[in-house]
N, C-alpha and C positions, 0 to 999 in steps of 0.2 A: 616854419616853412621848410627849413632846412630839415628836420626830421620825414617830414613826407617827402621831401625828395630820396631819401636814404631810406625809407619803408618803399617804395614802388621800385625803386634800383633791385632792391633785396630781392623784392619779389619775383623780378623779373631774370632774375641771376636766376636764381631756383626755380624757375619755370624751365630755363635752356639746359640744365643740369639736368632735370631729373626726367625732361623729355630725352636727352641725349642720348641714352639706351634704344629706345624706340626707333631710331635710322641708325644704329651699329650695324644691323645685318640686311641694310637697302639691298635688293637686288635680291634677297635669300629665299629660299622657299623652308618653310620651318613645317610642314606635312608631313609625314609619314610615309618612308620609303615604302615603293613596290615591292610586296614579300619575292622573295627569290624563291627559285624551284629548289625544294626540299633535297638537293643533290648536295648533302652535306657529306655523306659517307665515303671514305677514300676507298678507289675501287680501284681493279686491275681489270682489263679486258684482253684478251688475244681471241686470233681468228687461226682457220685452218681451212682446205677444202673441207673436210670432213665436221670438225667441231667449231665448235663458237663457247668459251667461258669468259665468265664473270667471277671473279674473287673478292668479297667484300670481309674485312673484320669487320669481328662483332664479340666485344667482351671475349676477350682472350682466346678467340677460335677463328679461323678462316672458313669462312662459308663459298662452297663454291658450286655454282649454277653452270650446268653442262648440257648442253643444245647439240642438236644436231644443224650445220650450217646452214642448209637451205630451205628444208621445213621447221625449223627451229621447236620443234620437238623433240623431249626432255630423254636424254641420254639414261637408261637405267642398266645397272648391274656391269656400271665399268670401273676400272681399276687406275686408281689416280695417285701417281710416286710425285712430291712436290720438294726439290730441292730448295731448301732454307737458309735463311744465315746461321740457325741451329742446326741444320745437318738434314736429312732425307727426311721425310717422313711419309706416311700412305695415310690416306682419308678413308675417311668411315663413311659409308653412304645416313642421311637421316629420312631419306623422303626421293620421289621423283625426280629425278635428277638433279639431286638435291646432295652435299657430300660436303663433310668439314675435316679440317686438321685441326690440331692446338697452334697456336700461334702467337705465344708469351712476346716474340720479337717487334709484333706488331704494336706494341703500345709504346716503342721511340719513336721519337719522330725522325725525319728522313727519308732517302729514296733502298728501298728494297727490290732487289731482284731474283725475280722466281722461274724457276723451271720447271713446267710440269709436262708429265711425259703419261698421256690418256691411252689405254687398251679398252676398245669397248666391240666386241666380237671381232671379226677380221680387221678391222681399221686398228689403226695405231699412231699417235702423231705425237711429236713433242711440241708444244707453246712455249715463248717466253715471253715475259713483260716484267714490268715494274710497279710497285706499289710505293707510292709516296704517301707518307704518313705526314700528315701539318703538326705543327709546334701548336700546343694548348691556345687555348684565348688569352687566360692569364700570363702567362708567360710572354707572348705576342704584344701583350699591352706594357708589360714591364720593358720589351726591350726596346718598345717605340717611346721611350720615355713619360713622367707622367705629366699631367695636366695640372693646372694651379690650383690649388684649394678652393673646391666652389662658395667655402663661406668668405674669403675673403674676395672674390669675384660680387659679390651681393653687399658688401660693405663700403668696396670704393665708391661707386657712385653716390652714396649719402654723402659719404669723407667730402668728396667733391661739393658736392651741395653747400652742406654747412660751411665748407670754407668761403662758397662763392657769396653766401648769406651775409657771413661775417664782415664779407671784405666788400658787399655791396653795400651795408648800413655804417660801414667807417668811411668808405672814400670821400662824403659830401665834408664832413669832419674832421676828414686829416688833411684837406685842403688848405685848410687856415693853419694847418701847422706843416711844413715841406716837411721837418725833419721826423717827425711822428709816422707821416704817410710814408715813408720811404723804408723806417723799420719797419714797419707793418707790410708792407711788400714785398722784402725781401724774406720775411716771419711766414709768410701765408702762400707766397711764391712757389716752395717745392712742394708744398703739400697740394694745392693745386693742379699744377702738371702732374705729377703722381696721380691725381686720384682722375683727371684727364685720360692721362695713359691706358688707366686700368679697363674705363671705359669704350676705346679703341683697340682692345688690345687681343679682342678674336673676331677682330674685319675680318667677313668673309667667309667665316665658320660657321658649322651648325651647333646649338648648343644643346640639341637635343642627340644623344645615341643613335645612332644608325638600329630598327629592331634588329634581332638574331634571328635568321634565317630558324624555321621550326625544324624540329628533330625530325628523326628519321626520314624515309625517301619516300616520297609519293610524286605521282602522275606530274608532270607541267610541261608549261613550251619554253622552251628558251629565248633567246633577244635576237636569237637568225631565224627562229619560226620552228627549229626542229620539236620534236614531241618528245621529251624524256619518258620513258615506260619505263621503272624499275625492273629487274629479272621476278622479282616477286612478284610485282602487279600482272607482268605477262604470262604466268600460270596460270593465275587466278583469272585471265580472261580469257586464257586459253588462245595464246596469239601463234596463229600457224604462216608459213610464208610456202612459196614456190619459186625457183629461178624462172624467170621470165627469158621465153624461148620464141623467133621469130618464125613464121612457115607460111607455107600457102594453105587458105581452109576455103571449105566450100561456103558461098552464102546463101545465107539464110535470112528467110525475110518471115515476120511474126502476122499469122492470121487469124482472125476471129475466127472459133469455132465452138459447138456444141455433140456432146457425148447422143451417140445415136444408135438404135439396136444392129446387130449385121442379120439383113433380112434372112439370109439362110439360116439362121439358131433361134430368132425369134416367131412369134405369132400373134393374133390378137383371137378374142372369143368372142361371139356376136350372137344373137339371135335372126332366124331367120326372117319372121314374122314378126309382128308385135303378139308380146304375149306376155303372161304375169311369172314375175320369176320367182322359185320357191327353194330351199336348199336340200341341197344330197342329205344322204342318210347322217354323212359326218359333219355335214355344217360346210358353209361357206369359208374357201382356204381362205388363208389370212396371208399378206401381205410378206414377201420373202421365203414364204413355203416351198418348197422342189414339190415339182409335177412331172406323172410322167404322161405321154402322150395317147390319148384315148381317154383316161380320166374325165371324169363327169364333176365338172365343176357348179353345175344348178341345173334348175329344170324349168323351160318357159313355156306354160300354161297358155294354149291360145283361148282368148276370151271371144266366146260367140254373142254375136249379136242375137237380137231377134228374128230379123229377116234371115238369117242362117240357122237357126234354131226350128224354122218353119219347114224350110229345103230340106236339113236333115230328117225332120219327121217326116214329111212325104216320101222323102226316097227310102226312106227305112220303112214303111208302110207298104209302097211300092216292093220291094224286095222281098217283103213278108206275103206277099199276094203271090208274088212269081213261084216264092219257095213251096207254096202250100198247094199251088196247082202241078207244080213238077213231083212234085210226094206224090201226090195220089197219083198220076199219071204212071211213075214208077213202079207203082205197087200195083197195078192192073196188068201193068208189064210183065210184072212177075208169074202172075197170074195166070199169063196167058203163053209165058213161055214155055210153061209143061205141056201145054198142047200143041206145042211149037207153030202156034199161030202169030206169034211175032220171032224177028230176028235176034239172034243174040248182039248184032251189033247193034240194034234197034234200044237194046238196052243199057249196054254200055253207052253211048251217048246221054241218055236221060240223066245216067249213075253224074256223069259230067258235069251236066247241067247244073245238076243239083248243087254239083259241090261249088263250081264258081258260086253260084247265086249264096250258097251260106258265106263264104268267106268274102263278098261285096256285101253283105250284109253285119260281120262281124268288126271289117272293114271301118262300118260308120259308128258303131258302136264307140269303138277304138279312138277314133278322132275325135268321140264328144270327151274321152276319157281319159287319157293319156298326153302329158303336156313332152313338148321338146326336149331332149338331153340335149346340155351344151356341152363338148368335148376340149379339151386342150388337144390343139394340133402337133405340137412341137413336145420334146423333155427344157425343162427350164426350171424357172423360178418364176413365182407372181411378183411382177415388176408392180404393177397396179391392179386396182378392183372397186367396182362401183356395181357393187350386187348387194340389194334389200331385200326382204321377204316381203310378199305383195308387190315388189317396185314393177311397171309394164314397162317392159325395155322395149327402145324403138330400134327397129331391122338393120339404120345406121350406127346405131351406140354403143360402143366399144364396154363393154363389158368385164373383162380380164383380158391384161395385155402380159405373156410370157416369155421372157428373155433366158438368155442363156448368158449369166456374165463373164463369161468367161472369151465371148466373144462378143466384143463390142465395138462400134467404129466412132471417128468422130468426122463433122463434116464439118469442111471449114469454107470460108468467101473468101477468095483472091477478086482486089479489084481487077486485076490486070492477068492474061495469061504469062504463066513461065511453064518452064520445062525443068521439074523435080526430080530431084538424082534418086529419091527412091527415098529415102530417111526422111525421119522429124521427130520433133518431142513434144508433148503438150504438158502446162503447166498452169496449175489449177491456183485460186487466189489464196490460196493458203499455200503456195511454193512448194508446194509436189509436185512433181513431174514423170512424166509414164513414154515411153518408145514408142514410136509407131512406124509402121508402114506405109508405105503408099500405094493406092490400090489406084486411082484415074482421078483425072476430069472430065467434067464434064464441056459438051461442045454446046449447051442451050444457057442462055445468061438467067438469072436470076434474079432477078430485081436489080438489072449491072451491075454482077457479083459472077465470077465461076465459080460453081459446086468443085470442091475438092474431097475425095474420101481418102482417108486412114484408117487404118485395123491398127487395134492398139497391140503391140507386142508381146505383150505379158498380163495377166491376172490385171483386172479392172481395179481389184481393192476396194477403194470406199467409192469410186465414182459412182454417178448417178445420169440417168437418160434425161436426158434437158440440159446437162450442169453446163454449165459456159465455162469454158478454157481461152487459152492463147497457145495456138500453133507457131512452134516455127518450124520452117519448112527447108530441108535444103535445095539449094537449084546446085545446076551446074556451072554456073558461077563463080570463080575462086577470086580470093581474097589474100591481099597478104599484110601481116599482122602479128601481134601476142595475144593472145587466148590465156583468158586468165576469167575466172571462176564472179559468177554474176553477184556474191557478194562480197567480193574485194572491188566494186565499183560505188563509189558512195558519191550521190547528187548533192549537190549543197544547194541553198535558198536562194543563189542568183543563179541557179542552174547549168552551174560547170558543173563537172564530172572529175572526178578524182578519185588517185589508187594512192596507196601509201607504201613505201621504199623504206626496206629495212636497211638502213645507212650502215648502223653499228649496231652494237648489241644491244643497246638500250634507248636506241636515238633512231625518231621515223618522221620521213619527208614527204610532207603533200605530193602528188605531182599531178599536175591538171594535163590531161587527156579527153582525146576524141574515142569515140567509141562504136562501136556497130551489134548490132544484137548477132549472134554465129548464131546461137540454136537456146535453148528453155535454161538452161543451169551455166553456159558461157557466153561471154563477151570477148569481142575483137578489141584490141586497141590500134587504132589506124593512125595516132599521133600520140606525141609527149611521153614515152617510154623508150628504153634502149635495151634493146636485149642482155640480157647476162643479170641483172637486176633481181633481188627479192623481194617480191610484192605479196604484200598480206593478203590471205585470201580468209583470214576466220578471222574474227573480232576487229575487222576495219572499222564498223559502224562506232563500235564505241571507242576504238583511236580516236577517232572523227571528236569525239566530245571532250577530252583532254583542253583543260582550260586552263 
């Protein structure tokens, strides 16, 4: 009996032992830190009105990235003196404002301070800052002392165990002897707490490595939300800014419109009658061909009926009867005028006669024979064409429609009347956009819409007659505001609006704004912006993704 009591003690000793481990690190999270933003490389920044650099080593060289401050476009063909702890030197340009020194100094660790004095055409400025270099990893871990040997870490808790084993299958047995159990207590005692201790002895710690942030710099946000851009990556995406600057602008309100011919340079071609169309000597023009005006674009054949096939042979029968009695009547005339028994005006009338009656007679001939020439009215271009060989065009059926693209309008619906300062812009779904003028309104509503006309200002280009646009219009309405370029505004998926704030050189700040459309290619900011500010106006969309 006594042994089973001293076999289940054991067991249960070495149950609480070897679980003991298992709550050392209650409360811990033993997962896998969030990787940090790749902003391992020690860097110097300075700012100027005029410049903005970045200095980064890199294997025994200093790289330095040279901006211009406000559009942060790349500084090229400038001259850069950099005073060192080794003494002056000048940078070698490698690339787009892109320029290195040697920089042997850079591989102690420490705080270095640099002077760099920039010439880049009339501008000149001198920078200074600081580069702090950190102390190695190795080295960092040698001076925060080391950690206990992880194999003897793995061996206390067994120590423990086995002791608790030992000393749970002797206690039923050293009972009958006091003086046995009490050596043995005092024998098994430090080894115990020892191997106790070892197992309390990183409460609270993780015993897994923190990972190492990954080499080199790439894209992230940091833990206040800003957006690290490397100076590298912002080449590469080609990141432009602009100072944001407050004013009054006119408004502008966006309206549906479509691309429309200007009646004065176009025309369209028709037939008069119905009739069978047949083409010119050189064929039927072809779509986009220059016309000039008078050109003979087809020929429509009017197709007689029967009952008109009857009409014209009687009156041509009829006419051949008149002609044949006024001939001979003629010729008696003739006859008779050497004996001056008729007048000579008596004949010149007949001479008349005659000749209407042939040419009413040649008249009908002609119309059984000769189909319509259809002309281009205008010089242009064949905007469209719906001409067959045999096709019977009907009298209202547009045939050839001829533009002139070079004057084009577009008309747009206003729900509502305003009063437009005269300018607009239209911009097509592919984000082109074209100048326009304003030419009226109209005073008759249209489906409760006012007609608006615009002449486009310049060369039409690829537009097309029908294409649907977006007008904006300006009134005389002022607004006051930043104007900043329609793609430095980027909607997010709960449909705020936001522009992004060049903080520092490598560092960009959401900033949620209100917004108003001014005209086709800018936007007003009517809230959450403060003048003086650099807001990205190129490569915002893909800030925006920066994860």
């Amino acid at each position: 009996m006594s042994f089973c009591y001293a076999a289940l003690t054991a067991s249960l000793l070495s149950a609480l032992a070897l679980a003991t481990p298992s709550f050392a690190h209650e409360g811990h999270d033993h997962d896998a830190l969030p990787p940090a933003i790749a902003h391992v490389s020690p860097r110097a920044e300075a700012q100027s009105a005029a410049f903005e650099l970045v200095a980064i080593p890199n294997g025994g060289e200093l790289e330095i990235w040279l901006d211009r401050f406000d559009t942060n476009a790349p500084v090229e063909g400038a001259s850069i003196n950099i005073e060192t702890p080794a003494g002056a030197v000048e940078a070698a340009p490698k690339g787009p404002g892109l320029y290195s020194a040697p920089a042997p100094w850079a591989a102690k660790p420490g705080r270095i301070d640099l002077i760099f004095t920039v010439m880049a055409g009339t501008d000149m400025d001198v920078l200074s800052t600081s580069l702090t270099v950190p102390q190695p990893a190795a080295d960092a871990k040698a001076m925060a002392g080391g950690a206990p040997p992880p194999v003897l870490g793995k061996i206390f808790p067994w120590i423990a165990a086995v002791a608790l084993l030992i000393g749970g299958a002797a206690v039923p047995i050293m009972l009958r002897n006091r003086r046995r159990f009490w050596a043995l207590t005092f024998g098994l005692g430090p080894i115990i707490v020892f191997g106790a201790a070892s197992l309390f002895a990183h409460e609270g710690h993780d015993e897994a490595a923190a990972p190492a942030p990954a080499a080199g710099d790439r894209p992230g946000v940091t833990a206040d939300g800003l957006i690290f851009v490397p100076k590298p990556s912002q080449r590469i995406l080609a990141v432009r800014t602009q100072l944001s600057e407050a004013g009054s602008h006119s408004r502008s309100i966006e309206l549906p419109g479509r691309v429309v011919p200007d009646p004065n340079a176009s025309g369209i071609v028709t037939a008069a009658t119905a009739g069978r169309l047949s083409p010119p000597p050189g064929g039927f023009p072809r779509l986009g061909q220059n016309v000039k005006k008078g050109e003979v674009l087809a020929y429509a054949a009017v197709p007689f009926l029967a009952i008109d096939q009857s009409t014209l042979h009687q009156t041509a029968g009829d006419l051949d009867q008149q002609i044949s009695i006024i001939e001979r009547r003629l010729a008696r005339q003739q006859i008779l005028i050497k004996t001056q028994s008729v007048a000579q005006a008596t004949l010149d009338d007949t001479r008349l006669e005659l000749e209407g009656l042939r040419q009413r007679r040649a008249s009908v001939d002609k119309a059984r024979r000769e189909p319509e020439p259809l002309v281009t009215p205008v010089d242009g271009v064949i905007a469209s064409a719906n001409a067959s060989a045999g096709q019977i065009a009907d009298p209202n059926s547009v045939i050839f429609q001829i533009v002139d693209p070079r004057r084009l309008w577009v008309e747009a619906m206003a729900f509502e009347a305003k009063a437009f300062s005269g300018a607009g812009s239209a911009r097509t779904a592919e984000g082109k956009t074209y100048a326009l003028d304003y030419i009226g309104s109209g005073l008759a509503d249209r489906s409760q819409t006012v007609p608006v006309d615009f002449a486009l200002h310049s060369d039409a280009g690829d537009l097309r007659l029908g294409q649907f646009v977006t007008v904006s219009a300006a009134t005389t309405e002022t607004k006051t505001g930043i104007a900043v370029p329609r793609a430095s505004v980027i909607r997010r998926s709960n449909g705020q609006s936001v522009v992004f704030e060049h903080v520092r050189a490598e560092l960009f700040a959401a900033r949620e704004v209100r917004v108003e459309a001014l005209d086709a290619d800018t936007m007003l900011v009517v809230a959450g912006l403060d003048p003086g500010k650099r807001v990205v106006t190129q490569a915002a969309s893909l800030i925006d993704q920066v994860r």
